[in-house]
C-alpha positions in Angstrom: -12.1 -0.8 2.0 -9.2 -2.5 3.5 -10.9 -6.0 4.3 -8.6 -8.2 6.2 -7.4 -10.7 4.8 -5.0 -13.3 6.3 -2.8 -13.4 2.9 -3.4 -10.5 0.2 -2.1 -11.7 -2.8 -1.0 -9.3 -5.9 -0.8 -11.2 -9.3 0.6 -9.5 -12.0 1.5 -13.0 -14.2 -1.4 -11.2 -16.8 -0.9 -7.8 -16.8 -0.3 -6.2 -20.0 0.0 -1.9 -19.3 1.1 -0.1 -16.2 -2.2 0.9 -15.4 -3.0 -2.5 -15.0 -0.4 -3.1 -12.5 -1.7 -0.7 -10.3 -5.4 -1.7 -10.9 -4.3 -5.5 -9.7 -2.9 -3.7 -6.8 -5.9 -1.7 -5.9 -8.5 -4.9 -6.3 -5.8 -7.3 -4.3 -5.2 -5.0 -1.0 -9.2 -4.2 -1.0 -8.4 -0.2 -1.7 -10.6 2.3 -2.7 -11.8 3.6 -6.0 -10.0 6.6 -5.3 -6.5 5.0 -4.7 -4.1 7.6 -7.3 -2.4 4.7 -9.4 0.7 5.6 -8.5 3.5 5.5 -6.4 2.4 8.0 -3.6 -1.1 6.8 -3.3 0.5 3.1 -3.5 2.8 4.1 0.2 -0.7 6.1 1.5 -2.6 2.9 1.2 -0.3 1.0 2.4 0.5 3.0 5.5 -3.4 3.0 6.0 -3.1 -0.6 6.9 0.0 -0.5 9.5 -1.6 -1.3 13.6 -3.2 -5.1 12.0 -1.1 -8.2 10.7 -0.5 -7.6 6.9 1.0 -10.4 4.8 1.0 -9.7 1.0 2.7 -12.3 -1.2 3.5 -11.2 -4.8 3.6 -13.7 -7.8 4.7 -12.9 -11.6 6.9 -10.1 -9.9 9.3 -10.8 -12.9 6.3 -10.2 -15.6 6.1 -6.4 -14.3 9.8 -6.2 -14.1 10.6 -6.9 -18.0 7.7 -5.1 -19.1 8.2 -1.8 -16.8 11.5 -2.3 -15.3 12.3 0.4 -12.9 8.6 0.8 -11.8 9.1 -2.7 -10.4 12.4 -2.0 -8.7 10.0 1.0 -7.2 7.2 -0.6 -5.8 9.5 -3.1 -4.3 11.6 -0.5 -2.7 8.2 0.9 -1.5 7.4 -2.3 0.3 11.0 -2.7 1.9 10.5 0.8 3.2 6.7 -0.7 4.4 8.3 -3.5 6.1 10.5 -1.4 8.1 7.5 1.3 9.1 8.3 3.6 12.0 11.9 2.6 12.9 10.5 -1.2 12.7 7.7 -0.6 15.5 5.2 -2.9 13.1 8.0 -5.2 11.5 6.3 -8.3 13.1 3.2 -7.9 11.7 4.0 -7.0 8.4 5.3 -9.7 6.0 5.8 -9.4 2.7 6.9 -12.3 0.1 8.1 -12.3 -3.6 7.1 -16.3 -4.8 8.3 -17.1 -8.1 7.2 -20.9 -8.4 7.6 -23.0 -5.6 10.0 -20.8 -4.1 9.0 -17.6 -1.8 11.4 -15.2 -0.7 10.6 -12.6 2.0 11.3 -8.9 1.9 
């Protein structure tokens, strides 16, 4: 559980059902079994891994976006709100990146 990992990177170019989004989730940030699959659990874990250097790029952001629309929206939201953890206090060593081919764009 919670293995560092200089870069945690979330796939979700093959996912096919939402459950599947949050399973490629759980497996790519090293959560538990018991991680909830869903959007409270999702800002739990997250805030689990503040007070260590977390950088999570995200590719096929756009697959889980036409597929599931707002939940994508959400969990990005989620992850603007992580970024900005306690009033900032671990801003620099959180970094999180949407790539979408050869271009990355950071949260």
């Amino acid at each position: 559980m919670y293995q560092f990992k200089e870069i945690y990177t979330i796939d979700f170019t093959k996912v096919e059902h939402y459950i599947e989004m949050h399973k490629v989730i759980q497996e790519a940030l090293d959560w538990p079994d018991y991680y909830g699959c869903n959007w409270d659990a999702f800002w739990d874990c997250l805030t689990d891994m503040v007070g260590r250097p977390v950088h999570i790029e995200i590719i096929g952001l756009n697959v889980i976006e036409q597929k599931f629309g707002d939940e994508a929206k959400i969990m990005v939201d989620i992850l603007k709100e992580f970024k900005h953890y306690r009033n900032d206090k671990y801003a620099k060593d959180i970094k999180i990146e949407i790539v979408m081919g050869e271009r990355r764009f950071e949260l």
